[in-house]
C-alpha positions in Angstrom: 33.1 16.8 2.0 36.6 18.1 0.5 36.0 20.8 -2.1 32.4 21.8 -1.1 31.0 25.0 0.6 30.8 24.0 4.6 28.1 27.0 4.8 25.0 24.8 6.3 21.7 24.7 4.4 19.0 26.9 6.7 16.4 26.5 3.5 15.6 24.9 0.1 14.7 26.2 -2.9 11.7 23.8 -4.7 12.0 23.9 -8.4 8.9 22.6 -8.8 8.0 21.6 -12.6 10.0 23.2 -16.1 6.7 25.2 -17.0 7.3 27.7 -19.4 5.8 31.5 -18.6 3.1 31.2 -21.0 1.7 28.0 -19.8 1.9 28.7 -16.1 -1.6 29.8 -15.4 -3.7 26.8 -17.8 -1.0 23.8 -15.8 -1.6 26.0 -12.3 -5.7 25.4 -13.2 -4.9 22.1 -13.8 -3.3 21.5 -10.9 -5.8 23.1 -8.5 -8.9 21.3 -10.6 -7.0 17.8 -9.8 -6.3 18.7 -6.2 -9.9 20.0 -5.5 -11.6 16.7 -7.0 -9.0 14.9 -4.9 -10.3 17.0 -1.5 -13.8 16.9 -2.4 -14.0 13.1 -3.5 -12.2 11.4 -1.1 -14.2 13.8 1.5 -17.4 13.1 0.5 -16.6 9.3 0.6 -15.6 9.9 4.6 -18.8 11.8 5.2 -21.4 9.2 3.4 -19.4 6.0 5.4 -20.1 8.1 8.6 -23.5 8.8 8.2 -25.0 5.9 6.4 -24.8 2.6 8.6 -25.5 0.3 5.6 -21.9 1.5 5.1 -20.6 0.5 8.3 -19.3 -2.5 7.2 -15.4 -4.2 6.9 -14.8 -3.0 3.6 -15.6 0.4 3.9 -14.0 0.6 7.3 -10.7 0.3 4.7 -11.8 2.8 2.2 -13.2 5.7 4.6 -9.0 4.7 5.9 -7.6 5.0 2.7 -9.8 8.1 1.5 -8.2 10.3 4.4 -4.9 8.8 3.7 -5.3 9.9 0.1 -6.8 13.4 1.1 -3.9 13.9 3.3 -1.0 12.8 1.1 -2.1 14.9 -2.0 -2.1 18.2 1.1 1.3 17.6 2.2 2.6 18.6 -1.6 0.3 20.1 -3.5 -0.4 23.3 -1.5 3.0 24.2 -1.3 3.4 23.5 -5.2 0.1 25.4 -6.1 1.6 28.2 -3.7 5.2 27.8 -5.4 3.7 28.0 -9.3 2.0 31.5 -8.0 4.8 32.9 -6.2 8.6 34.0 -6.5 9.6 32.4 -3.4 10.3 28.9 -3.9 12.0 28.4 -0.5 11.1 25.6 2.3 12.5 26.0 5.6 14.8 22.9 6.7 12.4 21.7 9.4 9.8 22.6 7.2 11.0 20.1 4.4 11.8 17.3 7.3 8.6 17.3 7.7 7.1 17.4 4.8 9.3 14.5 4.2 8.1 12.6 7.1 4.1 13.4 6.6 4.6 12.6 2.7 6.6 9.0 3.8 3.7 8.4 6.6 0.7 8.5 4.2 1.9 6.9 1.3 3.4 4.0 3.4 -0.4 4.1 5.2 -1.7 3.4 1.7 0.5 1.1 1.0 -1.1 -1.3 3.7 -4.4 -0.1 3.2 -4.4 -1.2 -0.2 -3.6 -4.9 1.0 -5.9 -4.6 4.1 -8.4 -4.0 1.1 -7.5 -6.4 -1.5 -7.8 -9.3 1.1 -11.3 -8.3 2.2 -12.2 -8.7 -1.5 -10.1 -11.9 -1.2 -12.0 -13.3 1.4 -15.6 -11.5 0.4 -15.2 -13.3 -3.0 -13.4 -16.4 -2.6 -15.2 -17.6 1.1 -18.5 -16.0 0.9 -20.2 -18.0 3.7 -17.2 -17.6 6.3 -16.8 -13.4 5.3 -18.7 -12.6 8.5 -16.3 -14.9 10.6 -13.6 -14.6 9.2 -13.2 -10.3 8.6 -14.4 -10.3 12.5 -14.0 -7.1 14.0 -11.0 -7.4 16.2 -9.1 -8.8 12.5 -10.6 -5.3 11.4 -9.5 -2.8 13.9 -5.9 -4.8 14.2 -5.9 -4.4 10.0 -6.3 -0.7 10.6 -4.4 0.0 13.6 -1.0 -1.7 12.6 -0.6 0.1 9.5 -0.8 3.2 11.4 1.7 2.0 13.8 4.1 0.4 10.7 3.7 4.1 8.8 4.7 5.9 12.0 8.6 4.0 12.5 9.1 3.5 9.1 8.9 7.1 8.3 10.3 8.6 11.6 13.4 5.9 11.0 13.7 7.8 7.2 13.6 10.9 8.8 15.9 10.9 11.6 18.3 9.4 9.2 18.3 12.2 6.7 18.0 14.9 10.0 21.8 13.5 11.1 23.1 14.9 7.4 24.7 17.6 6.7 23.6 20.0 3.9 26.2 22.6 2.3 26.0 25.1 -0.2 23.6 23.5 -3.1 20.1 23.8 -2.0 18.1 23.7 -4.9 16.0 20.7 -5.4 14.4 19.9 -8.7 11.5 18.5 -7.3 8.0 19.8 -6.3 8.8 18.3 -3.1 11.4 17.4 -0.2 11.9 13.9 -2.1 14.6 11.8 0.0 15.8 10.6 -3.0 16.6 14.4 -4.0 17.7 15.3 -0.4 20.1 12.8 -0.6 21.8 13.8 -4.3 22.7 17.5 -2.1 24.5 16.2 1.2 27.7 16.7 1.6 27.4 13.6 4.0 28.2 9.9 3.4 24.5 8.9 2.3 25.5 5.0 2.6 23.4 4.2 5.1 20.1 6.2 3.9 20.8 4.9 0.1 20.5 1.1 2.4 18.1 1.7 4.6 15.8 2.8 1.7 16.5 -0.4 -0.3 15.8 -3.0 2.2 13.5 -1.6 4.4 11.4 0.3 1.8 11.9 -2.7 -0.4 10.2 -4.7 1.9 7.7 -2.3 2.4 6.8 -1.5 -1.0 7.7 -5.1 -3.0 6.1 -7.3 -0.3 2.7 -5.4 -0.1 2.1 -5.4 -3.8 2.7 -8.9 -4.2 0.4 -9.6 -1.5 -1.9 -7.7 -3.7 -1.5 -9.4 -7.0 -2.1 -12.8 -5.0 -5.1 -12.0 -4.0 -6.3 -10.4 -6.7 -5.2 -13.3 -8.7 -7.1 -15.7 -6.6 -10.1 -13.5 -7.1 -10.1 -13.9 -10.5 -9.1 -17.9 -10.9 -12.5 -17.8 -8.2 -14.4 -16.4 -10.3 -13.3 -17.7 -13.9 -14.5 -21.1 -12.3 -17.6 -20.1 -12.7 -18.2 -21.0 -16.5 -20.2 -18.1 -17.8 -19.9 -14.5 -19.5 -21.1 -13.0 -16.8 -18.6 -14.3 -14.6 -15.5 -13.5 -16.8 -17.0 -9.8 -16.7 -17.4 -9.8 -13.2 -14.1 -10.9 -12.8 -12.6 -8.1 -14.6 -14.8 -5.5 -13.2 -14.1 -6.0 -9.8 -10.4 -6.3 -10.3 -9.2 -4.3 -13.5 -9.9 -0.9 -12.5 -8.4 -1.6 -9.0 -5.2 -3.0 -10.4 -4.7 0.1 -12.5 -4.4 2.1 -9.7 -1.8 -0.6 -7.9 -0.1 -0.7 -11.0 0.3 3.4 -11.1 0.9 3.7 -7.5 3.3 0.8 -6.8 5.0 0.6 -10.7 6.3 4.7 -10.6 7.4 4.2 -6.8 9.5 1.2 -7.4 10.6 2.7 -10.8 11.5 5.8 -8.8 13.0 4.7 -5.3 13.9 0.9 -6.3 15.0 0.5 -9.4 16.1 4.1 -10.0 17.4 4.3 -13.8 20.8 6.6 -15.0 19.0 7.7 -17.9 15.9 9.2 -15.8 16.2 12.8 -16.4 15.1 15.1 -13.4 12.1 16.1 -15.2 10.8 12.5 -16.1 11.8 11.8 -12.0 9.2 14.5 -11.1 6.3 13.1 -13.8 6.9 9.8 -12.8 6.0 11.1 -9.1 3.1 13.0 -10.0 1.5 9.9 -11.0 1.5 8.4 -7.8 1.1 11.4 -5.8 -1.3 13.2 -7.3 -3.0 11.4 -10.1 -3.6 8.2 -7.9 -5.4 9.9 -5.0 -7.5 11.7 -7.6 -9.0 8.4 -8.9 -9.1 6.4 -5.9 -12.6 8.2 -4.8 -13.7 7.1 -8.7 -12.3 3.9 -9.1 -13.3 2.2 -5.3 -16.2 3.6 -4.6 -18.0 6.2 -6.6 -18.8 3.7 -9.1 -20.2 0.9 -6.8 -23.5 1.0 -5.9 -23.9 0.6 -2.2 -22.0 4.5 -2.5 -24.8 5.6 -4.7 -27.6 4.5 -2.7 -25.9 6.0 0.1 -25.4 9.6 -1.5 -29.3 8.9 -2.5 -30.6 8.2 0.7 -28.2 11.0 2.8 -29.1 13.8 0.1 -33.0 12.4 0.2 -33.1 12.9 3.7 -31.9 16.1 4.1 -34.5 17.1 1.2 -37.4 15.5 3.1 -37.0 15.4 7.0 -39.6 14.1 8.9 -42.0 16.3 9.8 -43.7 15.9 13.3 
């Protein structure tokens, strides 16, 4: 800490994106268009599952989970970036950018498992057809559910705590759209050892190990269904699993880019794209991607809207 201001951070000053004057209003309608179809997508998936009991199944159990996951981890940044991009005052309380921190960790670690939780109900729903019903039981289903809530909750409070027990000195300016530990960390005046460890292993294992967990499956799906010797199989194949492993590929390739396997070159700017690909681009398509296309969600928006049209008259 020798040669640095010992005046302690009380706030931090969010940077937020290098948008020049002239441009600020078309990338701040952007912005807002991208976080309302990410509100009203992933919202309208939670309100169909609940109403419509053909939906009440295993696999949408997991995406009902993961839409709130994604509505919630696009609102812990973008409302204070949409705010930011209209206002002067760029500032974040401390406790305020803990826990943005925290929330922001939570829900993208709950997605994390979520997308495994759903990738091995495809697994299983492709691959063992006849045994789906035994074998995605509903015990296996709440337990899916319930332990990556648990997981999300210690893994983020353990980040958190950790980067609470720094100390934070005279720079406070963080070119960032958000309280990224990876940012927090370049500004204390603390030894960051520990933190710089803690998010290698730990978040290694909880990044690295779920997405190869995904790819396995995904890749058994598809050696499933190429066995079946037709066009219409190979199709089916990469239906059901392209489109879903471009998202995994966005979400999990810029956070392991980002966190992982950081690069010296990465300018601040590229640092701050590369996150808003996984932070707000990827919750905008999940709604599209999982289940806006597939057609149990269309009947479902059919018969909810139909009945509201036509109640039953007595």
């Amino acid at each position: 800490m020798t040669g640095r201001n010992q005046t302690l951070v009380l706030e931090f000053l969010l940077l937020g994106l290098p948008i020049k004057s002239e441009y600020q209003n078309l990338f701040y309608a952007l912005f807002l268009a991208m976080y309302v179809t990410t509100v009203l997508g992933n919202l309208l998936i939670i309100v169909l599952i609940c109403l419509d009991p053909h939906l009440h199944t295993p696999m949408y159990l997991f995406l009902s989970n993961l839409s709130f996951s994604d509505l919630c981890f696009s609102s812990v940044t973008m409302p204070k970036f949409l705010q930011n991009m209209q206002s002067q005052d760029l500032s974040i309380p401390y406790a305020g950018c803990l826990t943005q921190m925290y929330f922001f960790l939570f829900f993208a670690d709950l997605e994390d498992f979520l997308l495994v939780a759903m990738a091995y109900d495809r697994y299983v729903a492709i691959c063992f057809p006849l045994h789906y019903t035994t074998v995605m039981s509903p015990r296996l289903c709440l337990f899916l559910v319930v332990l990556p809530w648990i997981l999300t909750t210690f893994h983020a409070m353990l980040h958190t705590l950790l980067m609470a027990r720094l100390h934070f000195c005279a720079d406070n300016v963080i070119p960032h759209f958000f309280c990224d530990s990876s940012a927090l960390l370049k500004l204390s005046c603390s030894d960051t050892r520990v933190n710089e460890l803690v998010i290698f292993f730990v978040g290694g294992l909880i990044i690295v190990i779920p997405f190869l967990l995904i790819i396995m499956s995904y890749a058994r799906i598809v050696s499933s269904i190429l066995k079946v010797p037709s066009a219409k199989g190979i199709c089916k194949a990469f239906s059901t699993c392209g489109s879903h492993l471009t998202v995994v590929s966005l979400f999990y390739g810029t956070i392991i880019g980002l966190y992982l396997c950081p690069s010296a070159n990465n300018s601040t700017v590229k640092d701050t794209v590369m996150s808003m690909m996984y932070t707000v681009v990827a919750p905008m398509l999940n709604p599209f991607i999982y289940s806006l296309r597939n057609r149990d969600m269309k009947g479902a928006l059919r018969r909810v809207f139909c009945k509201k049209k036509n109640p039953v008259s007595l």
